[in-house]
C-alpha positions as CSV (number, residue, x, y, z in Angstrom):
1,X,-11.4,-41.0,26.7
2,X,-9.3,-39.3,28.8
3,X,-7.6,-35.9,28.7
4,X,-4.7,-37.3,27.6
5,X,-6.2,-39.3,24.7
6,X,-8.2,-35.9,23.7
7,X,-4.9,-34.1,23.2
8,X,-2.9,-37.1,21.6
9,X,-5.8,-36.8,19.5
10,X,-5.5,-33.1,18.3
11,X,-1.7,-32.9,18.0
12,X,-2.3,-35.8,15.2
13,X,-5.3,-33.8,13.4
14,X,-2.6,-31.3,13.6
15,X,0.4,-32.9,11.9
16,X,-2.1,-34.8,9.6
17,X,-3.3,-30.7,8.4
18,X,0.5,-29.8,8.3
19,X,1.4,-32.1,6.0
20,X,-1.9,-32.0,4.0
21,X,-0.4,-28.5,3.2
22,X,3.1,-29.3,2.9
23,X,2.0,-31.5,0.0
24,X,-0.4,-28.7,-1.6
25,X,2.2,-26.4,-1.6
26,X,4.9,-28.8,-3.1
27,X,2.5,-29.7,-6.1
28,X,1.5,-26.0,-6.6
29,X,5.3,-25.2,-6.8
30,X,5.7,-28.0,-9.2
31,X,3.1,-26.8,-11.7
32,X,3.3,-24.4,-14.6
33,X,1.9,-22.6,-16.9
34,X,2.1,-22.2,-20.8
35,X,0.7,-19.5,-22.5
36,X,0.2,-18.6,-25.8
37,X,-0.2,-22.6,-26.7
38,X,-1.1,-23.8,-30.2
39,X,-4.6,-24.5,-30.6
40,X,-4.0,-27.5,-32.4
41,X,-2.1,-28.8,-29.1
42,X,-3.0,-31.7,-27.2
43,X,-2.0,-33.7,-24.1
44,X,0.0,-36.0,-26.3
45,X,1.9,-33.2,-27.8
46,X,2.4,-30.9,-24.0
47,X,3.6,-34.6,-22.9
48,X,5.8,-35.3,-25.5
49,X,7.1,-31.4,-25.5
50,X,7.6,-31.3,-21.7
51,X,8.5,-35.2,-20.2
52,X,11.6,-34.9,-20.9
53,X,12.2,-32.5,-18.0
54,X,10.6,-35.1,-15.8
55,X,7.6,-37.1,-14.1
56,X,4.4,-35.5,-15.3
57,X,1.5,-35.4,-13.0
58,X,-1.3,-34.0,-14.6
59,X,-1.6,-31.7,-17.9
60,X,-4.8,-29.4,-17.6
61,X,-5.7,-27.6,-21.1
62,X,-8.7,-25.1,-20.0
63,X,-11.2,-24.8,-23.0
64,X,-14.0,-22.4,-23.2
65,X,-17.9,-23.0,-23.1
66,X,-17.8,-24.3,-26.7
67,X,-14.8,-27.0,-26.4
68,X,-12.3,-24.4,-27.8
69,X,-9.0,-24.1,-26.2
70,X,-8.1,-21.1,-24.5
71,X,-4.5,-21.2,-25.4
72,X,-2.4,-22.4,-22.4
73,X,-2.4,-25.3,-20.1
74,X,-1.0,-26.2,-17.0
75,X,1.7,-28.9,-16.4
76,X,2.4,-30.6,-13.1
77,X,5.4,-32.0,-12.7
78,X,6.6,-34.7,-9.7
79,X,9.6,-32.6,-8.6
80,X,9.9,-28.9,-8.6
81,X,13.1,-29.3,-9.8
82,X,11.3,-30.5,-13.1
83,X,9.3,-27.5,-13.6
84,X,12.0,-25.0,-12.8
85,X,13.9,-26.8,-15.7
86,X,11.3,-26.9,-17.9
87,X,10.7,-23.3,-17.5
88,X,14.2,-22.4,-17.9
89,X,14.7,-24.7,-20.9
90,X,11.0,-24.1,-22.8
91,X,10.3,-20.4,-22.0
92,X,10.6,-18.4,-25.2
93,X,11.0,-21.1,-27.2
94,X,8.9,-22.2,-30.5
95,X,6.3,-25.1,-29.8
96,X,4.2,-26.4,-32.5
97,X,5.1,-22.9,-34.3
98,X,4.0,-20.3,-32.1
99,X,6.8,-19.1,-29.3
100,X,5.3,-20.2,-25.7
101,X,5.6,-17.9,-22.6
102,X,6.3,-21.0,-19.4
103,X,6.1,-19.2,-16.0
């Protein structure tokens, strides 16, 4: 290998790291929270409350120790444009009767 090679080499582990993080960064943007969620909610129900903003890429509903929701979830969206919708358009708004807090 030469010198030339070894630094080819680096500058590609380089760009491969910078856009590792561009795309954590883009998903974290695209991801929100809802608070104060029915416990009665499910991943059916987030989805069919939130699709309609966009491309849903993962719903995570955090549950305690005994298998009891803790009362909000997280919803990542495809696009940040997506979330930022679905926070302007669900914030304060009633879901499954209780009025959810989307950050």
């Amino acid at each position: 290998m030469t010198m030339s090679d070894t630094i080819d080499h680096k500058k590609s582990d380089k760009l491969l790291e910078r856009k590792k993080r561009k795309v954590l960064l883009k998903e974290k943007k695209s991801r929100i929270i809802v608070r104060n969620l029915s416990f009665k909610a499910n991943e059916e129900t987030i989805k069919s409350a939130f699709s309609r903003f966009g491309q849903i890429r993962e719903i995570n509903i955090p549950k305690n120790s005994d298998g009891k929701m803790k009362g909000f979830c997280f919803v990542g969206f495809d696009a940040i444009k997506s979330a930022l919708k679905a926070i302007k358009e669900m914030n304060a708004k009633p879901l499954m009767g209780r009025t959810v807090a989307v950050d």
